[in-house]
N, C-alpha and C positions, 0 to 999 in steps of 0.2 A: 550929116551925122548929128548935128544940134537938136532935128526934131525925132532921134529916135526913141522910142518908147520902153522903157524898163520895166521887165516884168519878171517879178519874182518868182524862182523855184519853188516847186512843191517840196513841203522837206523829202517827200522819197525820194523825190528826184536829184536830191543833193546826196543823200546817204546812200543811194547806186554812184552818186558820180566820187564821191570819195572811196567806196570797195572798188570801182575798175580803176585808180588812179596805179596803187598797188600792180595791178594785173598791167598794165601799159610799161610801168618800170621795171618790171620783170619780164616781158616780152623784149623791149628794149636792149635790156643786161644780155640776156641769152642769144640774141642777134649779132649784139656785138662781139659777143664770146665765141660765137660761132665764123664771125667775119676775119676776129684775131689767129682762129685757128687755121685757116688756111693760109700755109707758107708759100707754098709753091704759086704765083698765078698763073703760068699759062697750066698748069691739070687742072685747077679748079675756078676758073673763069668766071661760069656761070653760075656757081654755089656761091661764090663774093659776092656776085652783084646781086642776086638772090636774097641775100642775107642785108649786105646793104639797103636794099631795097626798104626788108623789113626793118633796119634801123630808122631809116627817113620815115615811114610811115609812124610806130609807135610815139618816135619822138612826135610827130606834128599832132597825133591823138593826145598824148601828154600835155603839150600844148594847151590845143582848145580846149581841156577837161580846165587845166588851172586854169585857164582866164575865165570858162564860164563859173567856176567856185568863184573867184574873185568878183565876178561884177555882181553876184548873188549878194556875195559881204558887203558890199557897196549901195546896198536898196536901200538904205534904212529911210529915204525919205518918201517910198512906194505904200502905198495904203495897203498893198496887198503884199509887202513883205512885211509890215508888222501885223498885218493878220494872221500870216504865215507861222512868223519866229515867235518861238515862245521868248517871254522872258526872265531874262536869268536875274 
């Protein structure tokens, strides 16, 4: 992992990955809300885990979204993330 190579995001590619982060935590919420609602398990078995399901997934999308914003902020010594970011 020492010799991996850092390559910065294109800013679009950061400005999509910050609008789907929004849409992952709100798939998320509604999964879970969905997973709370069912009281009964043995009638709704398969909609629990269904549901579950999609909690595990959103959350692991959430996930990798923030660590790749994070290792983005982390370029600043990438020639191609200050070509990139503008300066404020």
């Amino acid at each position: 992992m020492a010799f991996a190579k850092r390559v910065a995001l294109a800013p679009r590619a950061v400005r999509q990955l910050r609008r789907v982060r929004s849409v992952y935590v709100a798939g998320m919420l509604l999964s879970a809300l969905g997973l709370l609602s069912y009281d009964d398990a043995t009638a709704s078995g398969r909609q629990a885990v269904i549901a579950g399901v999609f909690v595990g997934v959103f959350a692991v999308l959430l996930t990798l979204t923030a660590v790749q914003l994070w290792r983005h902020g982390r370029t600043e010594h990438c020639s191609t993330a200050k070509k990139l970011t503008p300066l404020v």
